[in-house]
mmCIF file as Biopython writes it, N, C-alpha, C and O atoms, coordinates in Angstrom:
data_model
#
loop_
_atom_site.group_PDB
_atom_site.id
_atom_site.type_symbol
_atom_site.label_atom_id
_atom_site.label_alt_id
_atom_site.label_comp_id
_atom_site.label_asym_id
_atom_site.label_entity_id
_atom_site.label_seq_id
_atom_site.pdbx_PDB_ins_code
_atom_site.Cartn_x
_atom_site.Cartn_y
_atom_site.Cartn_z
_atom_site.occupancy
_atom_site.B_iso_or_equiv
_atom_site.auth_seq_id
_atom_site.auth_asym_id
_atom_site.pdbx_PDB_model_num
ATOM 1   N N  . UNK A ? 1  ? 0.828   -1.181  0.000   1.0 0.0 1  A 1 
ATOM 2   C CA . UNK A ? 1  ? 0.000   0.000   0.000   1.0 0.0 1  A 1 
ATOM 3   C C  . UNK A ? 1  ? 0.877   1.250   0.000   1.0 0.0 1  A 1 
ATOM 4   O O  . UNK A ? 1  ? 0.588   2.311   -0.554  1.0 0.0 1  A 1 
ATOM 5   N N  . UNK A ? 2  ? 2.066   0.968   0.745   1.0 0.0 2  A 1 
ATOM 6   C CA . UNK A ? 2  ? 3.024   2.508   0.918   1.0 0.0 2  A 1 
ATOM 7   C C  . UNK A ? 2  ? 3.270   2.665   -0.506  1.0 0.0 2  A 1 
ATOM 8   O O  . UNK A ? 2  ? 3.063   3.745   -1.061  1.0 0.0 2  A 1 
ATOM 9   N N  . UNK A ? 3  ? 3.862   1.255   -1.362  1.0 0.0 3  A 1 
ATOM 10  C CA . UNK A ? 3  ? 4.209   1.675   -2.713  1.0 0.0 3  A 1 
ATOM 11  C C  . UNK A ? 3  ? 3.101   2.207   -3.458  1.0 0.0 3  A 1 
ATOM 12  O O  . UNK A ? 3  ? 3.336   3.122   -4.248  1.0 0.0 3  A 1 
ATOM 13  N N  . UNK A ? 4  ? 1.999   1.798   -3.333  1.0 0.0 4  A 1 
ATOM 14  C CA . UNK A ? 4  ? 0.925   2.455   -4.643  1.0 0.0 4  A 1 
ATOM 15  C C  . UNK A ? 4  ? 1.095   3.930   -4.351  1.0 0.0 4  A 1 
ATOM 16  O O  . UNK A ? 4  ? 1.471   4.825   -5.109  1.0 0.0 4  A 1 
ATOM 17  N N  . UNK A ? 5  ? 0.689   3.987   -2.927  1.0 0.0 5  A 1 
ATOM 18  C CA . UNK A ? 5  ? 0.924   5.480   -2.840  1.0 0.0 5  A 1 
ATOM 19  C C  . UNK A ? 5  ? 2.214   6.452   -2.643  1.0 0.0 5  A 1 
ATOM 20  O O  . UNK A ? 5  ? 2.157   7.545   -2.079  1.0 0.0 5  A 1 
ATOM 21  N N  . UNK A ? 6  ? 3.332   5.900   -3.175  1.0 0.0 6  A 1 
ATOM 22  C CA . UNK A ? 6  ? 4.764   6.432   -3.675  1.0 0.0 6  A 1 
ATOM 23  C C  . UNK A ? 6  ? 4.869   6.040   -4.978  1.0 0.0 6  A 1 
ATOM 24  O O  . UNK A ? 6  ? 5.770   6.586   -5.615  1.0 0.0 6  A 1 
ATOM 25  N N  . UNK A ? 7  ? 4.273   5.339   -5.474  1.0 0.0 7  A 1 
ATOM 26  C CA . UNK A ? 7  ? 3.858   5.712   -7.286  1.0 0.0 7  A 1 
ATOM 27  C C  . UNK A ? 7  ? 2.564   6.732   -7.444  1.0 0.0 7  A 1 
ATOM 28  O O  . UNK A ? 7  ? 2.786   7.751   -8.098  1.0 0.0 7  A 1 
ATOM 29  N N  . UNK A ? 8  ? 1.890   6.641   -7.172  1.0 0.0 8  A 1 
ATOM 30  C CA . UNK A ? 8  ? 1.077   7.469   -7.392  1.0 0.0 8  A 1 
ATOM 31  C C  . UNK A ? 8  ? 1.219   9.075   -7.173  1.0 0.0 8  A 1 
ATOM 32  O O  . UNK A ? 8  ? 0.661   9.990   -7.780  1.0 0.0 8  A 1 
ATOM 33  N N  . UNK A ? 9  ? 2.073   9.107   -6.192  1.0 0.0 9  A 1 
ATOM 34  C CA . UNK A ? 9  ? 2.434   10.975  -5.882  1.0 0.0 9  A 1 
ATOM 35  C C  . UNK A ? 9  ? 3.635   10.974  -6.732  1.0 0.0 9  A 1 
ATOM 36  O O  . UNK A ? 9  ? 3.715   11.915  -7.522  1.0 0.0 9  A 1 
ATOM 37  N N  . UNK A ? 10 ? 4.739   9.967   -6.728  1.0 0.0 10 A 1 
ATOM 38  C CA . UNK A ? 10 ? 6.142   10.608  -7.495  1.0 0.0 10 A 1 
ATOM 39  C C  . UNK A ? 10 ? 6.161   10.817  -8.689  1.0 0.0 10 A 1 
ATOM 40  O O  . UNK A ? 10 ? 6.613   11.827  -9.227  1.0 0.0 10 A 1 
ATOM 41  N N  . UNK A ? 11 ? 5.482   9.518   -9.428  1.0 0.0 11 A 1 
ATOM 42  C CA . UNK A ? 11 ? 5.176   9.217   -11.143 1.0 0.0 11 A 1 
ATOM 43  C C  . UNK A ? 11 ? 3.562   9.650   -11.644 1.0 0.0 11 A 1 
ATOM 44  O O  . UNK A ? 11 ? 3.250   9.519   -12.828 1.0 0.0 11 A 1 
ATOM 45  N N  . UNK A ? 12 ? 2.792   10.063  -10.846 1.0 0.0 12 A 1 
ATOM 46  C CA . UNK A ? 12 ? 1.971   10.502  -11.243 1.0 0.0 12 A 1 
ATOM 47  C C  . UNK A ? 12 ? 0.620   9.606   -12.080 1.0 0.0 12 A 1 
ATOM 48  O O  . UNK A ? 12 ? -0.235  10.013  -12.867 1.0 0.0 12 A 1 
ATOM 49  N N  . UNK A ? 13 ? 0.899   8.181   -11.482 1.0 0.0 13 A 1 
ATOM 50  C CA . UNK A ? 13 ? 0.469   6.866   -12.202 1.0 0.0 13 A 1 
ATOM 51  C C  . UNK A ? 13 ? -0.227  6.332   -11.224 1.0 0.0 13 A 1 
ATOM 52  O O  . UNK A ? 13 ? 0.112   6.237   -10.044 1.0 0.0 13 A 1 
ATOM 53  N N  . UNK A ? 14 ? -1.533  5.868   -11.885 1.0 0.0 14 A 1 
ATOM 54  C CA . UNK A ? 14 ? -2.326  4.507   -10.867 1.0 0.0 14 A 1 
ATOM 55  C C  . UNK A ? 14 ? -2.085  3.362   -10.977 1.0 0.0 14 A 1 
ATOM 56  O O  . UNK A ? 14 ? -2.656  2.609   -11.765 1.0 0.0 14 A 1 
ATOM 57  N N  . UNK A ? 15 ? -0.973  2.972   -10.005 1.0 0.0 15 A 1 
ATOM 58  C CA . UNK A ? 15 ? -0.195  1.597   -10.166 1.0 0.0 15 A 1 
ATOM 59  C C  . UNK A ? 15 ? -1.503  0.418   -10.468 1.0 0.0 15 A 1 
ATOM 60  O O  . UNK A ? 15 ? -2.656  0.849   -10.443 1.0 0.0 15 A 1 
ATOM 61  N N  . UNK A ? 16 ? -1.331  -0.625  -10.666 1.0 0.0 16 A 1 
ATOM 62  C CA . UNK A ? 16 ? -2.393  -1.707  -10.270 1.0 0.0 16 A 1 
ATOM 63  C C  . UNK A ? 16 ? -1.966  -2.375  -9.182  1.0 0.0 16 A 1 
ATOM 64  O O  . UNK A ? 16 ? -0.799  -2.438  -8.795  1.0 0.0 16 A 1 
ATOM 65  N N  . UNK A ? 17 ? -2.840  -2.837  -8.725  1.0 0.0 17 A 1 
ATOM 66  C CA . UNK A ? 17 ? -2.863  -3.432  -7.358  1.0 0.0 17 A 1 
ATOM 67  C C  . UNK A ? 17 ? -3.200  -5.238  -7.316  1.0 0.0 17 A 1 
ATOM 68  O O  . UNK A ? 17 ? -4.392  -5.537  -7.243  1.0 0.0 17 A 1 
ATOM 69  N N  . UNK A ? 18 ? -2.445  -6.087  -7.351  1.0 0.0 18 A 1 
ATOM 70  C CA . UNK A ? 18 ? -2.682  -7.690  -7.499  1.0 0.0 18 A 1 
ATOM 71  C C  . UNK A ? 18 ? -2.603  -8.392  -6.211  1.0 0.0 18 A 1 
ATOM 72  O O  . UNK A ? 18 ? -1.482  -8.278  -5.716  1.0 0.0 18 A 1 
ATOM 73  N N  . UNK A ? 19 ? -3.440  -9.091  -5.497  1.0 0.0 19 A 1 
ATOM 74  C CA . UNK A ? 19 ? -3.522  -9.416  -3.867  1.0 0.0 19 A 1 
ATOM 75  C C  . UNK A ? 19 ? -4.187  -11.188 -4.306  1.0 0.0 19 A 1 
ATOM 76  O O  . UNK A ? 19 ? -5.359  -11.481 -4.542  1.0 0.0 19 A 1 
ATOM 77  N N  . UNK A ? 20 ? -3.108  -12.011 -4.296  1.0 0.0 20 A 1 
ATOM 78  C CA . UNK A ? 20 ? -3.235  -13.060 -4.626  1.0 0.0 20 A 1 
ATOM 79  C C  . UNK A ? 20 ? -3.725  -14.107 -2.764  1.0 0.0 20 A 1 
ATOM 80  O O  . UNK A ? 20 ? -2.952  -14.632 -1.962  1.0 0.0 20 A 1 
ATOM 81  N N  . UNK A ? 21 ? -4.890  -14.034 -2.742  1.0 0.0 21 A 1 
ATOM 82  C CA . UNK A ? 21 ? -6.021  -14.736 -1.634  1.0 0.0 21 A 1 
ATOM 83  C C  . UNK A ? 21 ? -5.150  -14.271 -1.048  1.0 0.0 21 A 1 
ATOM 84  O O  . UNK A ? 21 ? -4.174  -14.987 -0.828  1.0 0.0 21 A 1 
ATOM 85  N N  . UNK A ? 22 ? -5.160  -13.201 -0.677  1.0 0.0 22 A 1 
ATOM 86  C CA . UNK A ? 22 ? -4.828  -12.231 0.659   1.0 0.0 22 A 1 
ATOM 87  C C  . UNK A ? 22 ? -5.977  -12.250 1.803   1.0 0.0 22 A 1 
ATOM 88  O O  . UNK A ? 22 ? -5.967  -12.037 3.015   1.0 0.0 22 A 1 
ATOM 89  N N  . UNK A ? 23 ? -6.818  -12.548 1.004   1.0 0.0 23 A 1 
ATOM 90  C CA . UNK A ? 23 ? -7.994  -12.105 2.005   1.0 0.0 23 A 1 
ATOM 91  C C  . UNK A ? 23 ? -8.676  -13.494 2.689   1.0 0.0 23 A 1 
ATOM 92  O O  . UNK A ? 23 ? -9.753  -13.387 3.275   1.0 0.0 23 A 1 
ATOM 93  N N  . UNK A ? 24 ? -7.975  -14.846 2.582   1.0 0.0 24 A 1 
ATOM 94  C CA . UNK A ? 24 ? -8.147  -15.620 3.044   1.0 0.0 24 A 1 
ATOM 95  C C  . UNK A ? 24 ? -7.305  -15.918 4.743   1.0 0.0 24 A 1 
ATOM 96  O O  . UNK A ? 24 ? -7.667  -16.713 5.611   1.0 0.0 24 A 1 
ATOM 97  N N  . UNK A ? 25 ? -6.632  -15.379 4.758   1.0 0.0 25 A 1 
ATOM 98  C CA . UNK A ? 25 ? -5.625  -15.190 5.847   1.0 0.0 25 A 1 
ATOM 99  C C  . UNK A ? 25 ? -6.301  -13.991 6.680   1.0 0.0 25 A 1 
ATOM 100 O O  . UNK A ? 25 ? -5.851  -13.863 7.819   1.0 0.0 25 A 1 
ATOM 101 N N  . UNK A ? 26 ? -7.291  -13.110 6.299   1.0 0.0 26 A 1 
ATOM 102 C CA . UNK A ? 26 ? -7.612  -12.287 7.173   1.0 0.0 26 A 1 
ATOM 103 C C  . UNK A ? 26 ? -8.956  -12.288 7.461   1.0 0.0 26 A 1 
ATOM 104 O O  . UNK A ? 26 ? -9.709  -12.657 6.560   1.0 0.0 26 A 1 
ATOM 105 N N  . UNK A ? 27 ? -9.459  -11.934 8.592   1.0 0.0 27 A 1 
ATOM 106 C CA . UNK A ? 27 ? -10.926 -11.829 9.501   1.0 0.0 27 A 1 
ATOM 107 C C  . UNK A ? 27 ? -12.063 -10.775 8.795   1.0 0.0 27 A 1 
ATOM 108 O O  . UNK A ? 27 ? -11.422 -9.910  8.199   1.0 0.0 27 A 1 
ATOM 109 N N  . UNK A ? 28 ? -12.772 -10.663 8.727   1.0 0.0 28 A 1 
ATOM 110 C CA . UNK A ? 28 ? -13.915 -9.975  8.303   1.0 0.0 28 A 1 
ATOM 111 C C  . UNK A ? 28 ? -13.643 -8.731  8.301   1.0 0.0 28 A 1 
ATOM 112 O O  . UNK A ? 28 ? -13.919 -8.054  7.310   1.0 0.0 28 A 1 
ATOM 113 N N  . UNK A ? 29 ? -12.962 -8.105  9.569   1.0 0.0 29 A 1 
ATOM 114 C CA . UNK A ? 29 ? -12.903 -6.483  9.931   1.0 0.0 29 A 1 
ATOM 115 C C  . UNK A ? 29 ? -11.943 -6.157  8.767   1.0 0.0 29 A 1 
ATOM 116 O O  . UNK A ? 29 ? -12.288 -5.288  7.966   1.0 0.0 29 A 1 
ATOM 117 N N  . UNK A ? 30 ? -10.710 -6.821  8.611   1.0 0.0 30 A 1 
ATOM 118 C CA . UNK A ? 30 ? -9.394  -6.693  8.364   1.0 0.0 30 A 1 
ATOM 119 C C  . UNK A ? 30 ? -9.586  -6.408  6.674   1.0 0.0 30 A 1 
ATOM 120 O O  . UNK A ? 30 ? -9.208  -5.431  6.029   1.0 0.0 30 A 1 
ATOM 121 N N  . UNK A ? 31 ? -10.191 -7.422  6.287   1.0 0.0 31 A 1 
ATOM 122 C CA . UNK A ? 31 ? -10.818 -7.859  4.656   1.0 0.0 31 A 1 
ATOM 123 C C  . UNK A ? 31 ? -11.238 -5.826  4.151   1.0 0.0 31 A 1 
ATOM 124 O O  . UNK A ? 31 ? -10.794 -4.911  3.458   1.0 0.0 31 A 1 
ATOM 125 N N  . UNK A ? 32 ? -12.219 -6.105  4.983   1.0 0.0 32 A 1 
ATOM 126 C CA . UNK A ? 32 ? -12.615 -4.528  5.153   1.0 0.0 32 A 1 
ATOM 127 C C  . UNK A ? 32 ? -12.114 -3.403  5.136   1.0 0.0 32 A 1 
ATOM 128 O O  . UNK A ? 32 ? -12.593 -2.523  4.420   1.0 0.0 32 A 1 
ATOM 129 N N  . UNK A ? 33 ? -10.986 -3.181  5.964   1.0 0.0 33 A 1 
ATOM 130 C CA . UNK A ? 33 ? -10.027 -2.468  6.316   1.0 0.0 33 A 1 
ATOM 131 C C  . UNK A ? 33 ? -9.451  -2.004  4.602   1.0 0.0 33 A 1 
ATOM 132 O O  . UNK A ? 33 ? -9.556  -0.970  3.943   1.0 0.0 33 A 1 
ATOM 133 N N  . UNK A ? 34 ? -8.809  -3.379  4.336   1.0 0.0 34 A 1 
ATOM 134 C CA . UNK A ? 34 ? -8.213  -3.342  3.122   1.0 0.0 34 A 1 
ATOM 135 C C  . UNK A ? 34 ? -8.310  -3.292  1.529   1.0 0.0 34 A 1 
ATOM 136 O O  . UNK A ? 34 ? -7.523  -3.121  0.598   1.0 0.0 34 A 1 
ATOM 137 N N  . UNK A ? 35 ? -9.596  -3.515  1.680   1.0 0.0 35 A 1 
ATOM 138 C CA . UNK A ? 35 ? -10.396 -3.418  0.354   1.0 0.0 35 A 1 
ATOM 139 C C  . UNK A ? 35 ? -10.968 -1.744  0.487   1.0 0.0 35 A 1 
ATOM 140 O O  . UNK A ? 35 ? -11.081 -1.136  -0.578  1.0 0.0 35 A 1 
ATOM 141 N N  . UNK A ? 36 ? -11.294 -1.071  1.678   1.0 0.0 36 A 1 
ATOM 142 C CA . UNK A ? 36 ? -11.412 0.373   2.092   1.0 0.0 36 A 1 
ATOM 143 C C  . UNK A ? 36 ? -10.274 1.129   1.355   1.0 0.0 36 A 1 
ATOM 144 O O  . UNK A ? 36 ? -10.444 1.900   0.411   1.0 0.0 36 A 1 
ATOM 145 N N  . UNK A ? 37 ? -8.793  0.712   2.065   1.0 0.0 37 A 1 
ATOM 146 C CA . UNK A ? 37 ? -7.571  1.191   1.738   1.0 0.0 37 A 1 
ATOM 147 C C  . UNK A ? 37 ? -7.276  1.702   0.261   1.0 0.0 37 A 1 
ATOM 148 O O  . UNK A ? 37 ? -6.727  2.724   -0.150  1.0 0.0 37 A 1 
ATOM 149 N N  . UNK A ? 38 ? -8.040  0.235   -0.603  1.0 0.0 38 A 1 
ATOM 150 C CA . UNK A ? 38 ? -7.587  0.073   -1.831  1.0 0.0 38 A 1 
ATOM 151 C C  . UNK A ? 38 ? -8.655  1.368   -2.018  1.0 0.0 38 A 1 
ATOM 152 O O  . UNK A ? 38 ? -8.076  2.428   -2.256  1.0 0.0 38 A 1 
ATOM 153 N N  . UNK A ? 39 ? -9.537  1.411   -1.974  1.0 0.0 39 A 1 
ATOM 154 C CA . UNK A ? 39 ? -10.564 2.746   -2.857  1.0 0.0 39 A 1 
ATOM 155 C C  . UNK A ? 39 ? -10.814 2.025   -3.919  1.0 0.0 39 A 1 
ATOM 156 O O  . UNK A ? 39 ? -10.623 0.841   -4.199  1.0 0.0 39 A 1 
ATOM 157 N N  . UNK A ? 40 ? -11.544 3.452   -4.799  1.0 0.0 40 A 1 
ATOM 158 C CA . UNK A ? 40 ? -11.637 3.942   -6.244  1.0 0.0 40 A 1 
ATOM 159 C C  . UNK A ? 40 ? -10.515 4.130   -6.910  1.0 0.0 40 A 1 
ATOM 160 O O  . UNK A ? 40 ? -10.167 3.770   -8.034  1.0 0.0 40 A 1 
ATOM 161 N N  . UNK A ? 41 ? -9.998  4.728   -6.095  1.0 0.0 41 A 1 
ATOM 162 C CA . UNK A ? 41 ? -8.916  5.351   -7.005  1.0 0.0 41 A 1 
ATOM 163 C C  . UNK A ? 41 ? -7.572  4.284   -8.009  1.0 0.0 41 A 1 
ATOM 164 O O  . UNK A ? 41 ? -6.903  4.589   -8.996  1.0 0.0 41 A 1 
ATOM 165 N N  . UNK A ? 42 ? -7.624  3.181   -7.305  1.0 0.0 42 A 1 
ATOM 166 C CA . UNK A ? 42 ? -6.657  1.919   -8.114  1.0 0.0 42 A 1 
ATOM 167 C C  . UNK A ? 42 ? -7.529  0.951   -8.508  1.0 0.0 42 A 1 
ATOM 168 O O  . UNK A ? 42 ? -8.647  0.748   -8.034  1.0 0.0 42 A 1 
ATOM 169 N N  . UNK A ? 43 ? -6.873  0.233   -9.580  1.0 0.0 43 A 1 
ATOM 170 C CA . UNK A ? 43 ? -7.305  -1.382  -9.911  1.0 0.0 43 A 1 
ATOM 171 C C  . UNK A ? 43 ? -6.599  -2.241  -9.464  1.0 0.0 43 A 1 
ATOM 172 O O  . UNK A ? 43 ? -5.383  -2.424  -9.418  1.0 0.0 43 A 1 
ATOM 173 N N  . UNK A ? 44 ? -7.874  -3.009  -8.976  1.0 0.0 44 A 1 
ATOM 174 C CA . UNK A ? 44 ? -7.070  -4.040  -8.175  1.0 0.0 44 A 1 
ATOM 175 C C  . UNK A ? 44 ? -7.627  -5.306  -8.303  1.0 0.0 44 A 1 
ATOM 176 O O  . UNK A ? 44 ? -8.812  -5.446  -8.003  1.0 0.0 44 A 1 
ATOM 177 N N  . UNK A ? 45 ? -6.743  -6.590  -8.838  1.0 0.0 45 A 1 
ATOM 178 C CA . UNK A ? 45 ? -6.959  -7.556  -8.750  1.0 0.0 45 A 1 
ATOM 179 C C  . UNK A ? 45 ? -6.740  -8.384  -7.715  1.0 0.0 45 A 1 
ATOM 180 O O  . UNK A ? 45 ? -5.638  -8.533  -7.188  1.0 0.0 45 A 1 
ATOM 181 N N  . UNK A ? 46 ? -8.303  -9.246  -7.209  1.0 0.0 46 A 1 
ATOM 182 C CA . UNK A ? 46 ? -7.516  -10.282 -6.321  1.0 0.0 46 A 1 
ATOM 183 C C  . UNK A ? 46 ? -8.105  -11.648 -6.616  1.0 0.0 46 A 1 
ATOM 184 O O  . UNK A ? 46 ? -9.287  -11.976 -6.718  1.0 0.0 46 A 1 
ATOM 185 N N  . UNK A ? 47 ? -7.363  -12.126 -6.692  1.0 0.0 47 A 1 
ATOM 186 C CA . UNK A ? 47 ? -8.067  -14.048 -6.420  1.0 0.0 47 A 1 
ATOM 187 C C  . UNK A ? 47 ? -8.008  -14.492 -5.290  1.0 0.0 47 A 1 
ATOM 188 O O  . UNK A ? 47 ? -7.235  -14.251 -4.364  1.0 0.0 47 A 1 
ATOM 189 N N  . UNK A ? 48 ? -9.197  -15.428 -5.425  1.0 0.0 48 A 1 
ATOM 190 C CA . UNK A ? 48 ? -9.807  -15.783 -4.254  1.0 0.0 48 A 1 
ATOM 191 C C  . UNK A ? 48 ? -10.336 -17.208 -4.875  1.0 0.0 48 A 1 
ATOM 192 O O  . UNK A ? 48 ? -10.747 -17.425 -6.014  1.0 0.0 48 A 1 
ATOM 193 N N  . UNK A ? 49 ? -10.162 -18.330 -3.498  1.0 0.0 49 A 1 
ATOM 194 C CA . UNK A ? 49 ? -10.881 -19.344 -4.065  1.0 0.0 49 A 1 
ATOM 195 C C  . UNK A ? 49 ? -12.954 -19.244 -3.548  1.0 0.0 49 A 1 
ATOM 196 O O  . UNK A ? 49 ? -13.888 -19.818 -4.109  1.0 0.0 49 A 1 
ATOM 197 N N  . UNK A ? 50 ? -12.980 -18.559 -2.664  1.0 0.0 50 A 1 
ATOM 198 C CA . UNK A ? 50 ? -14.222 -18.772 -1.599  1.0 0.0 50 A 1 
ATOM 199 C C  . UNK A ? 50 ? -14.775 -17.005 -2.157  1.0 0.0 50 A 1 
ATOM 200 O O  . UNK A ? 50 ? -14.136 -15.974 -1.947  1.0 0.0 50 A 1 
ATOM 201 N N  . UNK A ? 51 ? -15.929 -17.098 -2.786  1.0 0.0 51 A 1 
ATOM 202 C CA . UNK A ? 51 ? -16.757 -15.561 -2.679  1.0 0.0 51 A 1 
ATOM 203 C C  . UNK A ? 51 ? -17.503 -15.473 -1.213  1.0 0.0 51 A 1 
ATOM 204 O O  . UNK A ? 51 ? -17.844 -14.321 -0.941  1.0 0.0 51 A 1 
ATOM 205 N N  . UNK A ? 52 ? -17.704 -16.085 -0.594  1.0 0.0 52 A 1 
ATOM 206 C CA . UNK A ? 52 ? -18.660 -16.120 0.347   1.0 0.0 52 A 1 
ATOM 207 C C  . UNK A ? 52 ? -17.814 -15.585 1.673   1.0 0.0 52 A 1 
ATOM 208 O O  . UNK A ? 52 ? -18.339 -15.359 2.764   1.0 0.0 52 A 1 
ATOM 209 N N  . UNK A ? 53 ? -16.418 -15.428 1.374   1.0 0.0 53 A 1 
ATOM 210 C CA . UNK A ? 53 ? -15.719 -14.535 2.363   1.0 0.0 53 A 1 
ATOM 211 C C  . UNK A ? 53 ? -15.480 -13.114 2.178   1.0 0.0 53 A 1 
ATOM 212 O O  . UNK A ? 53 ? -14.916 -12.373 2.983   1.0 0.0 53 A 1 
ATOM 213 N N  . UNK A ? 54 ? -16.001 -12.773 0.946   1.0 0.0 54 A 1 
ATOM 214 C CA . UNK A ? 54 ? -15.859 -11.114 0.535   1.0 0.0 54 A 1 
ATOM 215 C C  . UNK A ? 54 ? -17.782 -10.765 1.219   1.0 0.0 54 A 1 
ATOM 216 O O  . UNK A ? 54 ? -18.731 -11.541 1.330   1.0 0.0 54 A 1 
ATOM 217 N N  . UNK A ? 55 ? -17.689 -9.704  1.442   1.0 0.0 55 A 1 
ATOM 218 C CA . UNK A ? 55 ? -18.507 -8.273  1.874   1.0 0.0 55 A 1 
ATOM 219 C C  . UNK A ? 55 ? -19.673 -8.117  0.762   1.0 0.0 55 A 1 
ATOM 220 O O  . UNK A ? 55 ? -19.516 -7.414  -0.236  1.0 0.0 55 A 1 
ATOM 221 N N  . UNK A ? 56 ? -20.393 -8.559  0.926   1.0 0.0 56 A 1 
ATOM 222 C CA . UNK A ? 56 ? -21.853 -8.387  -0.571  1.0 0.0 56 A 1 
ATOM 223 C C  . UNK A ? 56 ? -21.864 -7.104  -0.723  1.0 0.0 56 A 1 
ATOM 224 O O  . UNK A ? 56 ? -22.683 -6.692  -1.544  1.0 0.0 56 A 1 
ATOM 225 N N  . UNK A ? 57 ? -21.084 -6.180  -0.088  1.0 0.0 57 A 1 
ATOM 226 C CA . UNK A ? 57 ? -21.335 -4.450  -0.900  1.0 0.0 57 A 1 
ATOM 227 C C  . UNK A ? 57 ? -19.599 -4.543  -1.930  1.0 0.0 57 A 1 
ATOM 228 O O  . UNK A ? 57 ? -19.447 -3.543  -2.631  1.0 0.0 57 A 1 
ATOM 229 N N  . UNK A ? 58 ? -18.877 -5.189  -1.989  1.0 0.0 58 A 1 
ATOM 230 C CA . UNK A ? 58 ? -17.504 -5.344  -2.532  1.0 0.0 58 A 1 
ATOM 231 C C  . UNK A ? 58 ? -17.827 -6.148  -3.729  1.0 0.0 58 A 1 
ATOM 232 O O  . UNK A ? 58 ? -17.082 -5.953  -4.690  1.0 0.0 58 A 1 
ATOM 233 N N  . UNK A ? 59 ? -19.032 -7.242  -3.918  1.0 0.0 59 A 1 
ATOM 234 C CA . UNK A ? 59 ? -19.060 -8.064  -4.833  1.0 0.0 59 A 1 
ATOM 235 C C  . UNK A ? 59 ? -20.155 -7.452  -5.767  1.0 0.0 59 A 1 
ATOM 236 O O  . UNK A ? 59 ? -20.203 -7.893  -6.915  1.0 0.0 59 A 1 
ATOM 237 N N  . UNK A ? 60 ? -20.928 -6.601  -5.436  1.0 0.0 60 A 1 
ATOM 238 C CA . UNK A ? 60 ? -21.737 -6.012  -6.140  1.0 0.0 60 A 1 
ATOM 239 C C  . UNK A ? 60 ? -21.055 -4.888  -7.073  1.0 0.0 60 A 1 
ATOM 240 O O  . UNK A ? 60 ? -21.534 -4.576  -8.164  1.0 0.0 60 A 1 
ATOM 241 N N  . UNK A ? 61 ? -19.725 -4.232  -6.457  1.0 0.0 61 A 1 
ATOM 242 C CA . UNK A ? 61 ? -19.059 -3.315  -7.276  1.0 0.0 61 A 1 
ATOM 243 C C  . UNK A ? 61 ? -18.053 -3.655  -8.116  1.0 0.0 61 A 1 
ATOM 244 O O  . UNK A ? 61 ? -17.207 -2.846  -8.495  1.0 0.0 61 A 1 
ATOM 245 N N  . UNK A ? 62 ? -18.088 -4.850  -8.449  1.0 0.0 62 A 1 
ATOM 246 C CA . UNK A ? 62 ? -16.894 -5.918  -8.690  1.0 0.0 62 A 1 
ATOM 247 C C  . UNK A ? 62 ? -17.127 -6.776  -9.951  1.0 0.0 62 A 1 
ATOM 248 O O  . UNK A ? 62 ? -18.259 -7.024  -10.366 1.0 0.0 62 A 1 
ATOM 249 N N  . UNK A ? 63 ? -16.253 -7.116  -10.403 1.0 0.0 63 A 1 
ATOM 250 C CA . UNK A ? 63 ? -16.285 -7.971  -11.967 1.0 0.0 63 A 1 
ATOM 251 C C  . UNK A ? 63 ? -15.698 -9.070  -11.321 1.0 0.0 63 A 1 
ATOM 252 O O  . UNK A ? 63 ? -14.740 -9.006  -10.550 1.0 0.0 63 A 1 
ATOM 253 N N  . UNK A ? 64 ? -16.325 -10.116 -11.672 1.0 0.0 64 A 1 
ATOM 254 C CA . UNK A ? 64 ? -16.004 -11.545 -11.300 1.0 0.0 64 A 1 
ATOM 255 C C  . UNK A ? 64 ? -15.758 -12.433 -12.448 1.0 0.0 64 A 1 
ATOM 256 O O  . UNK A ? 64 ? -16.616 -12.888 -13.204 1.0 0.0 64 A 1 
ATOM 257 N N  . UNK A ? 65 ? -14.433 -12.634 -12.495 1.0 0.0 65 A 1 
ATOM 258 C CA . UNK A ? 65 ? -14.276 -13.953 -13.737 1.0 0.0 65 A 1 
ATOM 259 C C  . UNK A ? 65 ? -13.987 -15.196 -12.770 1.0 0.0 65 A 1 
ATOM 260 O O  . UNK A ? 65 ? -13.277 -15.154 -11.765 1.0 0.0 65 A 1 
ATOM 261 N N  . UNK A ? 66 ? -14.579 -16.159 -13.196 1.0 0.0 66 A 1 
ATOM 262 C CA . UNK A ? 66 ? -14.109 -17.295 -12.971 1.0 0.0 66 A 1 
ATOM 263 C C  . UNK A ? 66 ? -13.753 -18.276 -14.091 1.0 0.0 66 A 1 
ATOM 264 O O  . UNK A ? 66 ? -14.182 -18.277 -15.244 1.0 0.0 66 A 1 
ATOM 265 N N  . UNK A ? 67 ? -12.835 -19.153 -13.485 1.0 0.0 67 A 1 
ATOM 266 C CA . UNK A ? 67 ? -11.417 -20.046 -14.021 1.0 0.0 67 A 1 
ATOM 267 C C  . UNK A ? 67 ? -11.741 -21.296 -13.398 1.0 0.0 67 A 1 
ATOM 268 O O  . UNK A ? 67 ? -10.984 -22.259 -13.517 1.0 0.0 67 A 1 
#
């Protein structure tokens, strides 16, 4: 997160953001926390094997491919 936002002020660029089942390792609040962090303002990919651990206001704003 420090880097997106030290690309984003130095280079003037919206890095992308890739969080490979990050969010399986973390608790409900935390998930939250960090998907908050991320905003609007970046793209961000994450995989996940389980939808039913993401936030139904996160999956509604969200493009879902599945593989």
């Amino acid at each position: 997160m420090a880097e997106m936002d030290l690309l984003r002020k130095s280079m003037s660029i919206k890095p992308i953001l890739i969080l490979d089942d990050v969010l399986a390792e973390l608790d409900v609040v935390r998930q939250n926390l960090l998907l908050d962090s991320v905003g609007n303002d970046s793209q961000c990919f994450i995989s996940a094997t389980h939808l039913d651990k993401f936030n139904d206001l996160y999956l509604d704003d969200s493009q879902i491919i599945y593989l």
